[in-house]
N, C-alpha and C positions, 0 to 999 in steps of 0.2 A: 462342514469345514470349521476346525475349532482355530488352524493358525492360519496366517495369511503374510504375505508378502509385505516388506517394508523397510523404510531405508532409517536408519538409524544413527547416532555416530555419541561417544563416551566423552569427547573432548573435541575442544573446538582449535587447539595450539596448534599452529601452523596451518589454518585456514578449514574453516569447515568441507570445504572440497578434496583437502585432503585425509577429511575422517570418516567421512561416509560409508557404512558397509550396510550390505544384508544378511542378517543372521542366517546361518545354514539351515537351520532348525525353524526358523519361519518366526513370526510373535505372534501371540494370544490376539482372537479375535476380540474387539470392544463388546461390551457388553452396556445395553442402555438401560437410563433411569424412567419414569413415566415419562419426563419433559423433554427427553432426548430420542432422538431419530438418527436411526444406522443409514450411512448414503454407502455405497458403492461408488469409492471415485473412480470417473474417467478422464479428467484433468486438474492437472492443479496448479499453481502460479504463483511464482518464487514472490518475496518482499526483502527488502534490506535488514528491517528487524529479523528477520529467518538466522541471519546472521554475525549482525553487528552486538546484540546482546549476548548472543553468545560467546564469541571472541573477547570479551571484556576479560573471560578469565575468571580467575580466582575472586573476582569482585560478586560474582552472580554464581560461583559453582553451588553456593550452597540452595541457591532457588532454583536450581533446575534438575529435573532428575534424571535419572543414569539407570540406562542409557537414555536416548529423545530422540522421540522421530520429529524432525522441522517440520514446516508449511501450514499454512493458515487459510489459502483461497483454495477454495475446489468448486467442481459441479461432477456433478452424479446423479444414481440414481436410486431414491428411496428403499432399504431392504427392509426394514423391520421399524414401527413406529411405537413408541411410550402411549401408555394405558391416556395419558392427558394429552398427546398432540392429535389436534384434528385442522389443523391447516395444512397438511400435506396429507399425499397417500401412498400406501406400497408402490411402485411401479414407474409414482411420478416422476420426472427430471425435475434437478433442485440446484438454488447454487446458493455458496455463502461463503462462511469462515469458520474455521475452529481454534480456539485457543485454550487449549487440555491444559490446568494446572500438572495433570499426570503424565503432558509429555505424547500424547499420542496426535501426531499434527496430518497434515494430509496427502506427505509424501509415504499414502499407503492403501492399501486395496481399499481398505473398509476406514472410516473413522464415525465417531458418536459424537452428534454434535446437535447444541440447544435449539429446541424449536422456535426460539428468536433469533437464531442466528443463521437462519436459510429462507428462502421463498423459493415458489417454481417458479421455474424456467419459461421467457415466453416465447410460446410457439414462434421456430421460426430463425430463433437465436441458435449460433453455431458454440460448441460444448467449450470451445477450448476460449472463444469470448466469452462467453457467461464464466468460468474460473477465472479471470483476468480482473473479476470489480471490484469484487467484497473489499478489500482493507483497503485499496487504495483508492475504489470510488466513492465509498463511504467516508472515510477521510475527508476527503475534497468536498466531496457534501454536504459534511457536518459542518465545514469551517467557513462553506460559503453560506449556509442555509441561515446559521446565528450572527454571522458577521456581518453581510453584505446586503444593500437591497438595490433593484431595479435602476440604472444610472451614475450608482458607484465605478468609481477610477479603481481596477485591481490592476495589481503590480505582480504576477505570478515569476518569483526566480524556478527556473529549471520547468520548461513547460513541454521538452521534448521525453520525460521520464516515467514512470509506471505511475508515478502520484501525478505527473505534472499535465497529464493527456487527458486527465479527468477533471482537474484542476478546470484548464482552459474550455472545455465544452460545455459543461455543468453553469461556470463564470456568464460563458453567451447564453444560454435557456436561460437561468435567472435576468437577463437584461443589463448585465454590466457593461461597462467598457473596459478592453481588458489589452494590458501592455506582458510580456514576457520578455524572460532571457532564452538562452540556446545558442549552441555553437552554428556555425556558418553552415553547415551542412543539414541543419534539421530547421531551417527558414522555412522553407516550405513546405516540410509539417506542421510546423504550429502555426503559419497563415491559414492552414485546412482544416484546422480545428476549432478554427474564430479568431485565435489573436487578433487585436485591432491595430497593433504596435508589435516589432518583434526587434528587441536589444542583441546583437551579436557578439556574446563577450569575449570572443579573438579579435574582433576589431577594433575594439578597446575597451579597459575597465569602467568593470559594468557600475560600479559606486560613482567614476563620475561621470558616465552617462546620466545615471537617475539623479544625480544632484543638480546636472544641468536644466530640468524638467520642473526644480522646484516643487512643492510640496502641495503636488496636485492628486496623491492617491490617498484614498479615503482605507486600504488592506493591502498590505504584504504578505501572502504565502510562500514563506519559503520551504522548498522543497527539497535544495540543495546541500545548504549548510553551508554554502561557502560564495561570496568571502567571509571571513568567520566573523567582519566587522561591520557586516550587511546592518543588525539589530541598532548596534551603537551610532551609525550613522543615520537611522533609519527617519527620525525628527526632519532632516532634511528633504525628503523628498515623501512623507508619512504627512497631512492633514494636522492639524491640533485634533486630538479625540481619535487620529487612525490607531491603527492595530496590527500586531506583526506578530502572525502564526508562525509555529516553526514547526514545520511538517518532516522534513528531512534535516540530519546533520551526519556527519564524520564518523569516522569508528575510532573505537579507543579512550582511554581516561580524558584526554586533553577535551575531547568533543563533550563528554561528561560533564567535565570540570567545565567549560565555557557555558554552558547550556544551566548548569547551577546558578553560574554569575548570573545570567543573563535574567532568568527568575527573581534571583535575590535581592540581588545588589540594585537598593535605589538611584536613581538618577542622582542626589546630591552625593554621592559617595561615587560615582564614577560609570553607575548604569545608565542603561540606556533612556531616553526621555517620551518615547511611549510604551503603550500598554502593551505586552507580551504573553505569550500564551502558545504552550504548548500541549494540543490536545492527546488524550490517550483516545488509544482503538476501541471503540466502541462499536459492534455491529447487530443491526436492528433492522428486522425482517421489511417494516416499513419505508426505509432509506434504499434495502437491494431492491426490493420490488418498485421502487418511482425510478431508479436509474434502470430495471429493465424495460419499463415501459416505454422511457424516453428512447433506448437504443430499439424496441420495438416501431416507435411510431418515427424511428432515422431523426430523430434529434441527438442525439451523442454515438460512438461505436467506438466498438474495445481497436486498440493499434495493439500489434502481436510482435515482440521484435523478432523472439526464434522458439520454435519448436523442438526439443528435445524428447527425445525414448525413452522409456524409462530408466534404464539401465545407463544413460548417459547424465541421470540428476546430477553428478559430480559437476560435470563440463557446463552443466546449466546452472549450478552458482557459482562458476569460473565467467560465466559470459556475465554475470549479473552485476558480478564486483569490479570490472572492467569501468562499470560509470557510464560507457558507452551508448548500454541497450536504447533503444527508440523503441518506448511502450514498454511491453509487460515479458517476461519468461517465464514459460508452460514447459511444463513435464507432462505428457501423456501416460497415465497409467494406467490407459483399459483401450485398448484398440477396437475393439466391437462395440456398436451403438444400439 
């Protein structure tokens, strides 16, 4: 098999849902380096980045290349391994992330991806959960692992969301105490996932909820990006010394441009008055592997909002940008296990 199946798209103007194609002619099978390992995906699991960098436009045309296959979480299974990986092996199940400066993501049969950037799979784990952690459990991870310790007050905005379900579980095994936002109808999802507190932000605004509460959280993960003045007010209900990740934001220049302020702009000039921090994706075989144990030994477990076909990836980043989903969206790309 030299081509293989894959979803690709030239341009993202008028919604990458509406650019999606498969070449008739198939595209060129990845070819790996020593440190690189060929998986066979059988699922993979949309993120907002899949989309939201794209759609900027003419801001990012020149960093990205033409054509691009999306998607960055999969699980598969091992076809070919590089002269220098020996933590995986032919056959094995694997799950993680890829992010191809060359464009090859993993809405596709095959992708070549760093042998830091998967672990196997543990026995036991169902395929379309294990493609659901990499970037967004890793994320949550990263920012509770360096920020947070044992009896900290976290503040998770958006805890019903593919980052935010990781966010919340992860928060409770570390030993935090942890408060969230979510609309009236995903209450009692995020009570099931540890919440200790759960903010309903239909039943009123959530800024002056949390200022009601006074300046009793030591972290803020935002997940959501909104309200877009969560950061600027954040001194009032943020610790002296807390900290406000910004894990999710908005699509578009404006969410850009806010997100620059938000970095740059000191406190005496009109920013915010604590420390801000927006981490980049980082994925590291040691981080998948401690969040599969933990979903191994039923301390955390992946929430699925919909299962899509392959041939239905369009509709599965139409479900994604909706804002709606509860947990994570999988495309199935291999129906045989």
């Amino acid at each position: 098999m030299t081509t293989i199946k894959a979803w690709q798209f030239t341009t993202a103007v008028g919604g990458i849902e509406n650019n999606l194609f498969q070449p008739a002619s198939g595209v060129s099978k990845p070819q790996i380096t020593d440190d690189q390992v060929l998986v066979e995906v059988y699922s993979a699991a949309l993120n907002p980045a899949d989309y939201k960098v794209a759609e900027l436009g003419a801001v990012v045309k020149p960093f990205i290349p033409n054509p691009f296959i999306p998607g960055m979480d999969f699980c598969g299974r091992v076809a070919e391994t590089g002269n220098k990986v020996d933590t995986v092996r032919i056959g094995e199940m694997v799950f993680g992330a890829v992010m191809s400066p060359l464009g090859h993501g993993s809405l596709s049969q095959y992708v070549a991806v760093p042998k830091t950037c998967l672990t196997a799979m543990p026995e036991g784990l169902e395929v379309d959960d294990a493609a659901s952690i990499a970037v967004a459990g890793t994320t949550a991870y990263r920012a509770l692992k360096e920020n947070a310790k044992a009896g900290d007050r976290v503040f998770v905005n958006g805890g019903s969301g593919g980052t935010g379900i990781w966010t919340l579980q992860i928060a409770k095994v570390l030993g935090c105490h942890v408060t969230t936002s979510c609309s009236t109808p995903n209450i009692e999802l995020c009570k099931s996932l540890g919440a200790d507190k759960v903010l309903d932000y239909k039943a009123a605004d959530i800024i002056t909820q949390l200022q009601g509460k006074g300046q009793i959280f030591n972290l803020c993960i935002d997940n959501v990006g909104t309200p877009s003045s969560l950061y600027k007010v954040s001194h009032k209900f943020l610790v002296p010394g807390g900290k406000f990740i910004q894990i999710g934001m908005g699509s578009g220049l404006e969410s850009a441009m806010r997100l620059a302020h938000n970095s740059l702009v000191p406190a005496s000039l009109g920013g915010g008055k604590r420390k801000y921090q927006m981490p980049l994706a980082k994925i590291q075989s040691e981080h998948l592997a401690q969040i599969g144990t933990w979903m191994k030994e039923g301390k955390v477990k992946a929430v699925i909002d919909t299962k899509f076909e392959w041939d239905e990836a369009p509709s599965a980043y139409l479900r994604l940008k909706t804002g709606r989903a509860r947990g994570k969206v999988v495309v199935r790309v291999k129906d045989e296990q």
